[in-house]
ROSE-4610 file (N, C-alpha, C; in Angstrom, 1 decimal, always signed):
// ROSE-4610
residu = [X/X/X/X/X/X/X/X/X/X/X/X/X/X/X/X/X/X/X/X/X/X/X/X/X/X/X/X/X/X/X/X/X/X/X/X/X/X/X/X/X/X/X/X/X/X/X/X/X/X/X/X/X/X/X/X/X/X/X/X/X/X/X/X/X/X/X/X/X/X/X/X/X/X/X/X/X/X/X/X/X/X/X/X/X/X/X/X/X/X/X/X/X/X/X/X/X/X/X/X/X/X/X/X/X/X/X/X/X/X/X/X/X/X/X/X/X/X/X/X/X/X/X/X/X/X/X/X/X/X/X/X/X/X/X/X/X/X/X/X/X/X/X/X/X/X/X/X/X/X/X/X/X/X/X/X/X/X/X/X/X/X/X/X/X/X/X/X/X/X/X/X/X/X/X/X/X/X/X/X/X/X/X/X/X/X/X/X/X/X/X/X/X/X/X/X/X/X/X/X/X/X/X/X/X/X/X/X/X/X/X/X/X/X/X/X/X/X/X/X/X/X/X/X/X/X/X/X/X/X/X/X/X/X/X/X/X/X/X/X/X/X/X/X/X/X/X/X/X/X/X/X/X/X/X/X/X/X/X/X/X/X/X/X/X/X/X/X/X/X/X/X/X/X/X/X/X/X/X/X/X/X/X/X/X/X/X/X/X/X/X/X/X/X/X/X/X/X/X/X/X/X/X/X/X/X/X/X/X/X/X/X/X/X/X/X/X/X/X/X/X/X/X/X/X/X/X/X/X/X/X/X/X/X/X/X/X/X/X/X/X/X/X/X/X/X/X/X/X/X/X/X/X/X/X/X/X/X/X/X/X/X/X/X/X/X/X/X/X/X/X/X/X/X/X/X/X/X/X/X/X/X/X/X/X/X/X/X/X/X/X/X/X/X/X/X/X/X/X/X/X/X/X/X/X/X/X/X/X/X/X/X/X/X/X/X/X/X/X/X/X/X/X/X/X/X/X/X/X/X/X/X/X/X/X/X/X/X/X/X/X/X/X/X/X/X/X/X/X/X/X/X/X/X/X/X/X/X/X/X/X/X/X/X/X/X/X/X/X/X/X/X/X/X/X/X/X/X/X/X/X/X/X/X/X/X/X/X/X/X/X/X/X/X/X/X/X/X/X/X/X/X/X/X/X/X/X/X/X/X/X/X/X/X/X/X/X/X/X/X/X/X/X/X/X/X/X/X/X/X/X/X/X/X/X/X/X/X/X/X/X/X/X/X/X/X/X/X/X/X/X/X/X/X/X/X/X/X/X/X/X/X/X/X/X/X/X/X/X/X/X/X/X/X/X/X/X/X/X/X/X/X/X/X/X/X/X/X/X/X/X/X/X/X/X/X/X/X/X/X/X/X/X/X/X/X/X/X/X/X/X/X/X/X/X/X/X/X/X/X/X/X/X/X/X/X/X/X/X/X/X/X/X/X/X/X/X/X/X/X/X/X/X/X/X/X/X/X/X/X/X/X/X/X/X/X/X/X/X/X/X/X/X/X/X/X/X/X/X/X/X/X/X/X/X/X/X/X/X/X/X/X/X/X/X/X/X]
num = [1/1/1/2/2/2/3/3/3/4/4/4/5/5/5/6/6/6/7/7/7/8/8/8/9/9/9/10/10/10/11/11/11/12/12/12/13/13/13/14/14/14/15/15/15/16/16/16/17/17/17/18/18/18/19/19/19/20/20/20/21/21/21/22/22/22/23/23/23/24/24/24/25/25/25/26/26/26/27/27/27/28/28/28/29/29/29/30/30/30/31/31/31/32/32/32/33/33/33/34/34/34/35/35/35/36/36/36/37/37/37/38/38/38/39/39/39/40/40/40/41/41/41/42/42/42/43/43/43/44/44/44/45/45/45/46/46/46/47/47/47/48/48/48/49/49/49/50/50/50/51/51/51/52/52/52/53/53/53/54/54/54/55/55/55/56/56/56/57/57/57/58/58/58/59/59/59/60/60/60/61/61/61/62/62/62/63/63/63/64/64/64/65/65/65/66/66/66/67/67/67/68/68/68/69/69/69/70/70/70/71/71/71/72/72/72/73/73/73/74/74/74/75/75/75/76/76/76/77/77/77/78/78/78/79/79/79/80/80/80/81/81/81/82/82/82/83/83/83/84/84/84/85/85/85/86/86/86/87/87/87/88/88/88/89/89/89/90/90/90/91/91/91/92/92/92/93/93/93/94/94/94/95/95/95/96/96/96/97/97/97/98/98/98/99/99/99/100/100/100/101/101/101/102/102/102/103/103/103/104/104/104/105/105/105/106/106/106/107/107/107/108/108/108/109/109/109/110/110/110/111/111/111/112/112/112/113/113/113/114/114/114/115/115/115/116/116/116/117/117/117/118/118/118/119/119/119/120/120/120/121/121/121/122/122/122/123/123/123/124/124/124/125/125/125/126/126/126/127/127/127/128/128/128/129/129/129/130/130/130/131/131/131/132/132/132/133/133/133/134/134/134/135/135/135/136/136/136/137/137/137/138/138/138/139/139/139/140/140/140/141/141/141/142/142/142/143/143/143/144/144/144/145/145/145/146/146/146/147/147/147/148/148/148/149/149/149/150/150/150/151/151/151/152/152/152/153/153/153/154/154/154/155/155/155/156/156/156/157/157/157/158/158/158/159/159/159/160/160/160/161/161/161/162/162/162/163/163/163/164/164/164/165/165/165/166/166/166/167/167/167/168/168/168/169/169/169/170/170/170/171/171/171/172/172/172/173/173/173/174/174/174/175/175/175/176/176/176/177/177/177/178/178/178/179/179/179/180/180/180/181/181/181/182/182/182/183/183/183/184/184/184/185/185/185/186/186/186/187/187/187/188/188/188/189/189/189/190/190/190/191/191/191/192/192/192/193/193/193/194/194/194/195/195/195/196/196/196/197/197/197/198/198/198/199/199/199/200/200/200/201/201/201/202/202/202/203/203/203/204/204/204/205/205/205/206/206/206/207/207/207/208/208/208/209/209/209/210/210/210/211/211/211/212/212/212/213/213/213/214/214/214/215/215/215/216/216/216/217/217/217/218/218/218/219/219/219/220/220/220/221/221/221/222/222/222/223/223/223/224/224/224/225/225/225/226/226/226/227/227/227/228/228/228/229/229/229]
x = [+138.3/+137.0/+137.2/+136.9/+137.1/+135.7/+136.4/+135.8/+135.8/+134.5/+134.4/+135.0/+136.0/+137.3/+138.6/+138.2/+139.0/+138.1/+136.9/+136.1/+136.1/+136.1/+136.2/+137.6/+138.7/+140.1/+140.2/+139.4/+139.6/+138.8/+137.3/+136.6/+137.5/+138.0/+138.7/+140.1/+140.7/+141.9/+141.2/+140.7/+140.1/+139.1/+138.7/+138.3/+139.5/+140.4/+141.5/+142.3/+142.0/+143.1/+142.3/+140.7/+139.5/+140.2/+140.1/+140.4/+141.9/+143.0/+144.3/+144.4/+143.6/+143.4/+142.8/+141.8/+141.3/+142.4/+143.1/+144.1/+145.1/+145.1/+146.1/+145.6/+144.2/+143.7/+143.2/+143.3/+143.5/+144.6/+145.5/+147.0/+147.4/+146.6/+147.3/+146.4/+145.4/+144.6/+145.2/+145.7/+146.7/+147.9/+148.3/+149.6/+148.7/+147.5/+146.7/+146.1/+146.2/+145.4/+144.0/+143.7/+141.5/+141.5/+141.3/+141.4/+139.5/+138.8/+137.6/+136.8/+137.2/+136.7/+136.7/+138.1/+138.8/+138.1/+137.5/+136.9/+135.7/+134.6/+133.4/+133.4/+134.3/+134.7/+135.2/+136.0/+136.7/+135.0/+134.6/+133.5/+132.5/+131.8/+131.0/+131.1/+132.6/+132.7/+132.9/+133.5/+133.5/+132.2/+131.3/+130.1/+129.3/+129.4/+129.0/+129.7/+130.8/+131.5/+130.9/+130.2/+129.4/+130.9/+131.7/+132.7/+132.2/+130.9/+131.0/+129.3/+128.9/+127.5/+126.9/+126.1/+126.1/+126.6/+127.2/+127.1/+129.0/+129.6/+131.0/+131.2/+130.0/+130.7/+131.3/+130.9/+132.1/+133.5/+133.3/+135.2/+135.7/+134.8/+135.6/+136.2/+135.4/+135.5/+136.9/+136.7/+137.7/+139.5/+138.9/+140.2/+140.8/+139.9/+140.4/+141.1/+140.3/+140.9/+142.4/+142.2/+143.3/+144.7/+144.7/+145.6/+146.1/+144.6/+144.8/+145.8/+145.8/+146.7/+146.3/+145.1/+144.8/+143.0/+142.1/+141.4/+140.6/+140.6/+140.0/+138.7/+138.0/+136.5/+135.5/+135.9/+135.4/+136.2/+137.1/+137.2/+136.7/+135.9/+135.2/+133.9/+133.3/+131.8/+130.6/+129.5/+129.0/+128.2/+127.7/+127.1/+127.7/+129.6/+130.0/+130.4/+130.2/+130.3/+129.6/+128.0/+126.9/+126.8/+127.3/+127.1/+128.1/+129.3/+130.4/+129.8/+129.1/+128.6/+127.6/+126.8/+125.4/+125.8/+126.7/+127.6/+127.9/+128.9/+129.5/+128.3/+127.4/+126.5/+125.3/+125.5/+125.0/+125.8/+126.8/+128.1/+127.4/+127.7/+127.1/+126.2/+125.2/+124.1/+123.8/+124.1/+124.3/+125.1/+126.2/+127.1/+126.2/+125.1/+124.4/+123.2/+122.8/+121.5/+121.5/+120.5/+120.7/+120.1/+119.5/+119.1/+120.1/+120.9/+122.1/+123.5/+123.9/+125.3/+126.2/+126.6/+126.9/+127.9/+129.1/+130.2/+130.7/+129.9/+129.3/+129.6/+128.0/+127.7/+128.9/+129.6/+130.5/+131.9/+132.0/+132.9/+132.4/+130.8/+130.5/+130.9/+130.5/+130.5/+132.1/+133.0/+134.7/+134.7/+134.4/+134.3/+134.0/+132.9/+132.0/+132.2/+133.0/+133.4/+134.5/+135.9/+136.8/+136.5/+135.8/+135.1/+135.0/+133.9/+133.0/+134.2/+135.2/+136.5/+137.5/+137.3/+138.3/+137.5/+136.4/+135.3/+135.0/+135.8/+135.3/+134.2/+133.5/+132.0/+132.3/+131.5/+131.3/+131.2/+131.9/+131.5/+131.5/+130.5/+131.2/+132.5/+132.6/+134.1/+133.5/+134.8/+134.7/+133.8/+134.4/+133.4/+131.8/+131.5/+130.4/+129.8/+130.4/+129.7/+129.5/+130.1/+129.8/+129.1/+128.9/+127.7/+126.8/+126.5/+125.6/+124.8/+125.5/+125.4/+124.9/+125.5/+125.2/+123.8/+123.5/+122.1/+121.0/+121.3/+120.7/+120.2/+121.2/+121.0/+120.2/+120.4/+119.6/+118.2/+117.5/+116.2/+115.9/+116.6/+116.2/+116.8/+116.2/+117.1/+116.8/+116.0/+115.9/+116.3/+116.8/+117.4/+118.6/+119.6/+120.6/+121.0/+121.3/+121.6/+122.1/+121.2/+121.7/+123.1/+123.6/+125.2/+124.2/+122.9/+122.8/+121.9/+121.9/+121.1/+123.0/+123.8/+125.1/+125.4/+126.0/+126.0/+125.6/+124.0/+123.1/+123.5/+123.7/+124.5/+125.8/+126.4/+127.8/+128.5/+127.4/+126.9/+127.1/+127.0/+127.1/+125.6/+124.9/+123.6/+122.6/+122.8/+121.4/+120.5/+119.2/+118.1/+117.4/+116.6/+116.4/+117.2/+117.6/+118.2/+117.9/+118.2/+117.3/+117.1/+116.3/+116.1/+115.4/+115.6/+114.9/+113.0/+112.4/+111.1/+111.0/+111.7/+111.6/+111.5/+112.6/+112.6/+111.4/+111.0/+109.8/+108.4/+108.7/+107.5/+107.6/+109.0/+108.8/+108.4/+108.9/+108.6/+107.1/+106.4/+104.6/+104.2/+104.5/+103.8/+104.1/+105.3/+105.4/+104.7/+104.5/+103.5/+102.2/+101.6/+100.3/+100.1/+101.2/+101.0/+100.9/+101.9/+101.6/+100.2/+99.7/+98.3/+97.4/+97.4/+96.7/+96.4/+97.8/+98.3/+97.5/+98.1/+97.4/+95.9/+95.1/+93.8/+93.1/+94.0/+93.5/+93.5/+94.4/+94.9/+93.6/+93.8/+92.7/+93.2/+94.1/+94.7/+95.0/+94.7/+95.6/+95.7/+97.0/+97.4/+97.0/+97.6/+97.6/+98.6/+98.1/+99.3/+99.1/+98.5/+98.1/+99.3/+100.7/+101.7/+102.4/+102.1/+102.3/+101.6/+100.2/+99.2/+99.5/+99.8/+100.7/+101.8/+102.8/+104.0/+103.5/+102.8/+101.9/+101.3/+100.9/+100.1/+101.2/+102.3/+103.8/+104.5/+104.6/+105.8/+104.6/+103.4/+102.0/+102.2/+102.0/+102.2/+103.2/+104.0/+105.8/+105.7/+105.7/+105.4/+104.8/+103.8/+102.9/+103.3/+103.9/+104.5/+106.0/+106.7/+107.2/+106.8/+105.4/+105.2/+104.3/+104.4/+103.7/+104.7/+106.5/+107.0/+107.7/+107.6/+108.1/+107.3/+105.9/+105.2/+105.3/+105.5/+105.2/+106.7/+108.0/+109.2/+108.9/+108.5/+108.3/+107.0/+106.1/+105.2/+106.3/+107.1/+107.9/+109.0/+109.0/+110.1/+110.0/+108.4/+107.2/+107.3/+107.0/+106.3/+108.2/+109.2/+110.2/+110.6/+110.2/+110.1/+109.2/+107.9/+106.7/+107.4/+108.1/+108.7/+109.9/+110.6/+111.5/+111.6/+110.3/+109.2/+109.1/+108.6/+107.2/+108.4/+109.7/+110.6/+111.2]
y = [-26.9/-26.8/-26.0/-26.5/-25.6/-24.7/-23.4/-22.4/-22.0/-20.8/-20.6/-19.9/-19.8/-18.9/-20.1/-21.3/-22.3/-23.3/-22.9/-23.9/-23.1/-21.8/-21.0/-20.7/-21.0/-21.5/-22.6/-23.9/-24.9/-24.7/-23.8/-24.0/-23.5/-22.3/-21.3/-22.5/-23.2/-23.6/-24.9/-25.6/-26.6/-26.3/-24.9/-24.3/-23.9/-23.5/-23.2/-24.8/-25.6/-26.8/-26.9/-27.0/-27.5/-26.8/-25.0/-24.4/-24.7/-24.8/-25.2/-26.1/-27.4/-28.8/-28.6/-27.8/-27.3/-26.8/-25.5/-25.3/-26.2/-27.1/-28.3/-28.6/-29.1/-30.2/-28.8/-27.8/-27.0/-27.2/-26.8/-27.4/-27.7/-29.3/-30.6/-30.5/-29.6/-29.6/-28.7/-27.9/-27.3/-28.0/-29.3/-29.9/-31.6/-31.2/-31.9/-32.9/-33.1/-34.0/-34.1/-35.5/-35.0/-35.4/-33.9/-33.4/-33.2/-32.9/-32.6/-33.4/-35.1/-35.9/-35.8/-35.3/-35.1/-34.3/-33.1/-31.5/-32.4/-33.2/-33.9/-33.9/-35.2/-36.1/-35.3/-34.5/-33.4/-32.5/-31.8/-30.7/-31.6/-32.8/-33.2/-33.5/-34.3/-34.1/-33.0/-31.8/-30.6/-30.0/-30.1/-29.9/-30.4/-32.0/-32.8/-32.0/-31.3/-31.1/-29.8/-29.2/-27.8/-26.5/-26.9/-26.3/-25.1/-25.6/-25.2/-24.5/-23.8/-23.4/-23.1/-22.9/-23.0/-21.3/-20.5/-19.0/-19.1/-20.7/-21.0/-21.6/-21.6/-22.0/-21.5/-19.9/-19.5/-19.5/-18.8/-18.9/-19.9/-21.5/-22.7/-23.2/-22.0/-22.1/-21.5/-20.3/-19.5/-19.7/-20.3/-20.7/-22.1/-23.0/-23.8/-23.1/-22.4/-21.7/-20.5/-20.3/-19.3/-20.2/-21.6/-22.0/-23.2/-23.6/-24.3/-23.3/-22.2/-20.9/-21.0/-21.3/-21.1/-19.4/-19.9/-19.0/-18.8/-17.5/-17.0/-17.4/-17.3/-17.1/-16.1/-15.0/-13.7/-14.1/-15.1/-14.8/-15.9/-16.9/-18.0/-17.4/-18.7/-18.3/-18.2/-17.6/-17.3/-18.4/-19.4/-20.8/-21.3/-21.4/-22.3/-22.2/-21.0/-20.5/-21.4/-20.6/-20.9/-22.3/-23.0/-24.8/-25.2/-24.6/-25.2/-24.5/-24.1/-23.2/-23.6/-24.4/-25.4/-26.3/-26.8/-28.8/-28.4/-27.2/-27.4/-27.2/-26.3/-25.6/-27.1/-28.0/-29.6/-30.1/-30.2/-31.2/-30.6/-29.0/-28.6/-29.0/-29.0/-29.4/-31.0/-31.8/-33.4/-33.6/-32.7/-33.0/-32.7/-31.6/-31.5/-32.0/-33.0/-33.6/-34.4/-34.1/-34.4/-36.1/-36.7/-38.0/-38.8/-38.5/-39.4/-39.1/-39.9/-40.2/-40.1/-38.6/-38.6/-39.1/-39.1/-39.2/-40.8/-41.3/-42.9/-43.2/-42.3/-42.7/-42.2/-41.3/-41.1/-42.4/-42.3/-43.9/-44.9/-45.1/-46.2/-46.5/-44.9/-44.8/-45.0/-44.4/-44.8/-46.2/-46.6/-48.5/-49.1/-48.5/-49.4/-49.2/-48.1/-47.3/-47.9/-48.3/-48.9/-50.7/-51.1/-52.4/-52.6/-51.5/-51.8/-51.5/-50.6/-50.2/-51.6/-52.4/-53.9/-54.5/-54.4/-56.0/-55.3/-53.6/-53.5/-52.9/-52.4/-51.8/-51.0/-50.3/-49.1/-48.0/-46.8/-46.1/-44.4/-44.0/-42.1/-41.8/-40.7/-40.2/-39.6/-40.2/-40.2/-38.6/-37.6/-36.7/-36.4/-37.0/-37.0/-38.1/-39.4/-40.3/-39.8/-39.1/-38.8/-37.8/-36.6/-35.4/-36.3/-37.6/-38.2/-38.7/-39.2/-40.2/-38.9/-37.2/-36.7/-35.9/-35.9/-35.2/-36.4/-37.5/-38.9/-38.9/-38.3/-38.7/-37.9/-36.6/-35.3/-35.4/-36.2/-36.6/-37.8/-38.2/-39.0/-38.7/-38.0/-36.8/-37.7/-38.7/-39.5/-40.8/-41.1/-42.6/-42.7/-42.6/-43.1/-43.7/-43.6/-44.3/-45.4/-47.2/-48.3/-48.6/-50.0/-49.9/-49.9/-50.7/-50.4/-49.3/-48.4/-47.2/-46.2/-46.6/-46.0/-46.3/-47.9/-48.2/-47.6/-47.5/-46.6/-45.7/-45.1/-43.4/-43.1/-44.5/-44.4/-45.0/-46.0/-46.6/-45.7/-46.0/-45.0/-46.0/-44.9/-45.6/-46.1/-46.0/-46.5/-45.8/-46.4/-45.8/-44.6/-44.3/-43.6/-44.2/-44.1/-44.8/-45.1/-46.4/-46.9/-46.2/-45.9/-45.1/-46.5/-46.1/-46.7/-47.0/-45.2/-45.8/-46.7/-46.6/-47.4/-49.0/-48.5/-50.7/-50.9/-50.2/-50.6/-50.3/-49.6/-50.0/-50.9/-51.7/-53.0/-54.3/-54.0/-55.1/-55.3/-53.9/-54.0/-54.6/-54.4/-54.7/-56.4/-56.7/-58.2/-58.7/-58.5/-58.9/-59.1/-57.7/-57.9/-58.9/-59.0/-59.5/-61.2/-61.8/-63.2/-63.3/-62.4/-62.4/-62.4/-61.8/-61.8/-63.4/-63.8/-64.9/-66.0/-66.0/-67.1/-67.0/-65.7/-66.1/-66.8/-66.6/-68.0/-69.0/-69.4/-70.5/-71.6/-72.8/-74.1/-74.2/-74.4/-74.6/-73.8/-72.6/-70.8/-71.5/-70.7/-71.3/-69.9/-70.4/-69.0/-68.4/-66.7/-65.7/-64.4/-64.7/-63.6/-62.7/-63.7/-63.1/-62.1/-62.7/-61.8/-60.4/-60.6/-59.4/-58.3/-58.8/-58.4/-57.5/-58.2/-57.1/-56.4/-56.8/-55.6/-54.0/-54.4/-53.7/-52.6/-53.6/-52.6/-51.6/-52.4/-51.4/-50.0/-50.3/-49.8/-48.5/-48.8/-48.0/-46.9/-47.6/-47.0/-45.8/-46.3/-45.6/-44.2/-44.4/-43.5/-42.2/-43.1/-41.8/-41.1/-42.1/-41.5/-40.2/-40.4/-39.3/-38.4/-38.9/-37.2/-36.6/-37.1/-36.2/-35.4/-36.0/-35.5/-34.1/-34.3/-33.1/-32.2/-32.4/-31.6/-30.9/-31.2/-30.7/-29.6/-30.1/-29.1/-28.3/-28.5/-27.5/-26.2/-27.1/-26.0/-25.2/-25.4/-24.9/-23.9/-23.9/-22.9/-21.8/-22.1/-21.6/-20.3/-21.0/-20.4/-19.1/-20.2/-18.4/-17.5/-18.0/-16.9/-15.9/-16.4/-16.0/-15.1/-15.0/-14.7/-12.9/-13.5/-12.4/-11.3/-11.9/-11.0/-10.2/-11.2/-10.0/-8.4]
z = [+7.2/+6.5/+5.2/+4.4/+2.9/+2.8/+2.6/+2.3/+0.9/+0.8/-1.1/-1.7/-1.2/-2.1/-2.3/-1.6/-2.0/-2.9/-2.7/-3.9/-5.5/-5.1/-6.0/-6.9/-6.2/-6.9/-7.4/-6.9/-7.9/-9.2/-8.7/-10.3/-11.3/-10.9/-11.8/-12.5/-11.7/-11.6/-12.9/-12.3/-13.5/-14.8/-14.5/-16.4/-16.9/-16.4/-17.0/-17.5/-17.2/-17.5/-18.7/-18.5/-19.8/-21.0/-20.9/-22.1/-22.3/-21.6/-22.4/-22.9/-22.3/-23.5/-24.4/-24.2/-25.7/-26.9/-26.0/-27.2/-27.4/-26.7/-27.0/-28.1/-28.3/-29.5/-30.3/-30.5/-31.6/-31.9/-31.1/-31.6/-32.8/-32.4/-32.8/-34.2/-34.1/-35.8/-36.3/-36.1/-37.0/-37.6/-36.9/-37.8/-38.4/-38.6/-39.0/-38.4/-37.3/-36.6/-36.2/-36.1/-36.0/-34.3/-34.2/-32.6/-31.6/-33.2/-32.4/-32.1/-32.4/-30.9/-29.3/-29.5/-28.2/-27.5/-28.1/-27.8/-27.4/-28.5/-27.3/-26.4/-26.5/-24.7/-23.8/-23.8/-22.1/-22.3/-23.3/-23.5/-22.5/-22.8/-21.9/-21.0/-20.8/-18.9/-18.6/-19.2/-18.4/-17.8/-18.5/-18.6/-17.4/-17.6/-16.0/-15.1/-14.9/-13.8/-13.5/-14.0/-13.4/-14.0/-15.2/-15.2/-16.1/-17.2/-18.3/-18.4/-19.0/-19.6/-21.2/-21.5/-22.9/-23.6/-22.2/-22.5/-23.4/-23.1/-23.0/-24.5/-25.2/-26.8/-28.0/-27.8/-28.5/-28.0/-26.6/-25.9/-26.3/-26.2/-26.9/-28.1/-29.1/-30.6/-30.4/-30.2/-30.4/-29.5/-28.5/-28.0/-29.2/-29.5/-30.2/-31.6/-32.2/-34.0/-33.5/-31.7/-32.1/-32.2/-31.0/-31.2/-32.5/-33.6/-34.4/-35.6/-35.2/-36.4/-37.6/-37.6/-39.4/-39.4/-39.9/-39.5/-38.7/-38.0/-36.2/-36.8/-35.7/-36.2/-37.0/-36.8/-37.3/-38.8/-39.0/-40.5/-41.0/-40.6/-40.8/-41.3/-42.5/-42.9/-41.6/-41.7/-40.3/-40.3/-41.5/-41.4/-41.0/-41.2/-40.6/-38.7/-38.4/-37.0/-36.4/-36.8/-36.3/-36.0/-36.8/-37.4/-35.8/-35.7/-34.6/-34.0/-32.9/-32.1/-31.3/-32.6/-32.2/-31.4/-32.4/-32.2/-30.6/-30.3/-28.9/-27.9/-28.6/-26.9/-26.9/-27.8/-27.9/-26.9/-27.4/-26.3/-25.0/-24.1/-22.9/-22.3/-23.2/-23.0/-22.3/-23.3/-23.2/-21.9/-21.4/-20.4/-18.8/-19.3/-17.9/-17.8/-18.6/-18.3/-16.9/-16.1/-14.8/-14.2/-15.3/-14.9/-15.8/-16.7/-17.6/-17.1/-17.1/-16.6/-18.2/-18.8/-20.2/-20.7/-19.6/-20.0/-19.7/-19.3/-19.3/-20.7/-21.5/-23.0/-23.6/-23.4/-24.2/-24.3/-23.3/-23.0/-23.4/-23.4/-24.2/-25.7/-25.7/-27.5/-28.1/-27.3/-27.7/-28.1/-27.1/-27.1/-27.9/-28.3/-29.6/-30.7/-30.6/-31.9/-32.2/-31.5/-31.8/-32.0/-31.4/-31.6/-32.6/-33.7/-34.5/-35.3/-35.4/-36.4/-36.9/-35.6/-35.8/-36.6/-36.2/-36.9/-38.6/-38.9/-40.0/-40.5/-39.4/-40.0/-40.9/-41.6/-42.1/-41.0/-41.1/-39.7/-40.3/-39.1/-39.5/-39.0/-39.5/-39.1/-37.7/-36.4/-35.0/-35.1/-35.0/-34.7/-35.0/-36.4/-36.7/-35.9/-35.6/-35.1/-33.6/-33.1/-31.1/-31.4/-31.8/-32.0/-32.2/-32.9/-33.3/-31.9/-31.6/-30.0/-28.7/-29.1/-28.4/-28.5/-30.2/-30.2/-30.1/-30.3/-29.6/-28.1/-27.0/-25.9/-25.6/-26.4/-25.7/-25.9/-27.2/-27.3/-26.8/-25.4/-24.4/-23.5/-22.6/-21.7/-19.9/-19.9/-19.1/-18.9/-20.1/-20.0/-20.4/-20.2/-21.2/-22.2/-23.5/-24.2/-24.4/-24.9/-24.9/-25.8/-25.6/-26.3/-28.2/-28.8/-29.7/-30.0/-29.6/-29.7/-30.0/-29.3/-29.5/-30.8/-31.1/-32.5/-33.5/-33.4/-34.5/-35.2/-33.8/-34.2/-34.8/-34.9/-35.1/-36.2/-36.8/-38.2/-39.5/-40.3/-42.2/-41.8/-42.7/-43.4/-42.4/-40.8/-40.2/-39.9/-39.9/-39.6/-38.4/-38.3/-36.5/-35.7/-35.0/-33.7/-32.9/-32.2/-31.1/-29.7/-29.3/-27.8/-26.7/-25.8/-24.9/-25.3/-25.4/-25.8/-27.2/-27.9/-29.4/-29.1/-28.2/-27.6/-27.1/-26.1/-25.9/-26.6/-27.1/-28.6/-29.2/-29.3/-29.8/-29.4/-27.9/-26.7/-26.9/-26.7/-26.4/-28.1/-28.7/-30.0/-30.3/-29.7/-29.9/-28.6/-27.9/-26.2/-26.7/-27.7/-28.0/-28.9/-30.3/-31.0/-30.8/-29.7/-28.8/-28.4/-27.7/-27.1/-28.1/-29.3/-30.3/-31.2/-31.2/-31.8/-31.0/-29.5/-28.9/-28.3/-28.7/-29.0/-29.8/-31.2/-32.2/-32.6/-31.4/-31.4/-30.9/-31.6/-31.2/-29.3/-29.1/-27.9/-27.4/-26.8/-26.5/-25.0/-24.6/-23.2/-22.7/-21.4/-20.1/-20.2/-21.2/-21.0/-20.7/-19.3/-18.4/-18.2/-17.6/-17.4/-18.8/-19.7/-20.8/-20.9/-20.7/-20.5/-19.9/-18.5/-17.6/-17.5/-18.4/-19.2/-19.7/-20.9/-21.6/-21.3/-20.4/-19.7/-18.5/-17.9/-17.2/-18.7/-19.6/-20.4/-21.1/-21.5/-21.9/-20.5/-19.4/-17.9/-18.1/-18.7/-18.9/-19.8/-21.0/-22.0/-21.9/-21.1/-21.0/-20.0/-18.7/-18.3/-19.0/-19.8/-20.9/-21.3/-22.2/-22.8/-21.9/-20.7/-19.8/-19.8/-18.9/-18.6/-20.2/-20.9/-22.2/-22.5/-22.4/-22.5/-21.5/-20.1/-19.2/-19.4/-19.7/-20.8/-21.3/-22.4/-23.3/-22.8/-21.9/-21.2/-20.4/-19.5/-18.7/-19.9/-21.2/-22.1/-22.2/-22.7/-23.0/-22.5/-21.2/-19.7/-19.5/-19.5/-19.3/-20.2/-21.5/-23.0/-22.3/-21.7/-21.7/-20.5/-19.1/-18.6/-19.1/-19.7/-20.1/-21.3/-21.7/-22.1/-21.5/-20.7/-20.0/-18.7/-18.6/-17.6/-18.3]
C-alpha cells in the first residue's frame, strides 16, 4: 500500500526532473536556441500534474536565467521580470483549469502550428503563438479550445479568436436569421426544428454567462475574504 512519504517522494522527485528540464532549455538559450516553447508545454503539464502553483514563477524564471548564463533576474529590467513572471504564472494557471484538458490544447496547438508552418501561413513566433492559445483558453475556462479558435491564436494579423461562445453566437444569429428569412417567404416551410435549435444554443449561452458571472462573483467574494482575514 503506498504511503505519503512515498507519494511525497515522487512529488518531490518529479518537481525536481520539471526544474532541471527547465535548466536544460535555459541551457540551450544560452547557445541560442528558442527554448521557451519548450518551457510552455512541460510548464502546463507540470501544472496539470498538481506539480506546480502560481507561488513557482519566479523559482522558474530564475532557474531558467541561471542556467541560460547571461543575465540573473535581479539584473534584468523589472518590466521585463514582471512581463516573464505574468507569461509563466499564465502557463500555471491554464495547466490547472479543472474542466479543460490543457495539455490536450497544447498538443493541439504543436500540430497546427507545424501544419500551418508547411502550408506556409504567416505565423507568430512559437512562443508568442502558445501564450496566445494559453491566455485564449484561460478566457474560456470551461470549454476547451477549438482546432480554429487555436489557429486564431497562432495566426500574424487575426482577429479576436474564436471561442466556443463566439461559435455559438454565430450559430444562433444564422438560426434566427433562416427563421426571419423564411417568414417572408411567399412559401415559408416548417422550421420549427430550426426554432428549436435556436432556442437550445439561446439555453446554452445563457448558462454560459451565469456561470461566467457567478466566477467572477466568487473572485470578488474571495478578495473580500482575503481582506477581512
Amino acid at each position: 500500500m503506498t504511503n505519503l512519504a512515498t507519494i511525497s517522494n515522487g512529488f518531490d522527485t518529479l518537481r525536481k526532473e520539471y526544474f532541471a528540464d527547465v535548466a536544460k532549455d535555459g541551457s540551450a538559450a544560452g547557445k541560442g536556441k528558442n527554448a521557451w516553447p519548450n518551457v510552455v508545454l512541460r510548464t502546463v503539464a507540470a501544472a496539470r500534474d498538481g506539480l506546480l502553483t502560481a507561488d513557482d514563477a519566479m523559482p522558474i524564471f530564475e532557474t531558467f536565467t541561471r542556467a541560460e548564463g547571461k543575465a540573473l533576474v535581479h539584473d534584468r529590467p523589472k518590466d521585463s521580470v514582471k512581463k516573464t513572471k505574468s507569461e509563466l504564472t499564465k502557463m500555471i494557471e491554464c495547466g490547472k483549469l479543472p474542466n479543460v484538458d490543457s495539455v490536450d490544447v497544447m498538443s493541439r496547438a504543436v500540430t497546427i502550428y507545424g501544419n500551418l508552418k508547411e502550408e506556409g501561413a504567416e505565423l507568430k513566433a512559437a512562443y508568442t503563438g502558445y501564450m496566445q492559445v494559453v491566455r485564449d483558453q484561460l478566457k474560456s475556462p470551461d470549454y476547451a479550445l477549438d482546432d480554429d479558435a487555436i489557429a486564431h491564436a497562432l495566426l500574424k494579423g487575426e482577429g479576436k479568436p474564436a471561442t466556443v461562445e463566439t461559435k455559438l453566437k454565430q450559430a444562433l444569429a444564422a438560426l434566427e436569421a433562416a427563421v426571419k428569412l423564411n417568414d417572408t417567404d411567399e412559401n415559408p416551410m416548417d422550421l420549427s426544428s430550426v426554432t428549436k435549435a435556436a432556442s437550445l444554443v439561446q439555453s446554452t449561452l445563457s448558462f454560459m454567462a451565469t456561470s461566467a458571472e457567478r466566477r467572477a462573483l466568487l473572485a470578488k467574494l474571495a478578495i473580500l475574504d482575503a481582506k477581512a482575514a
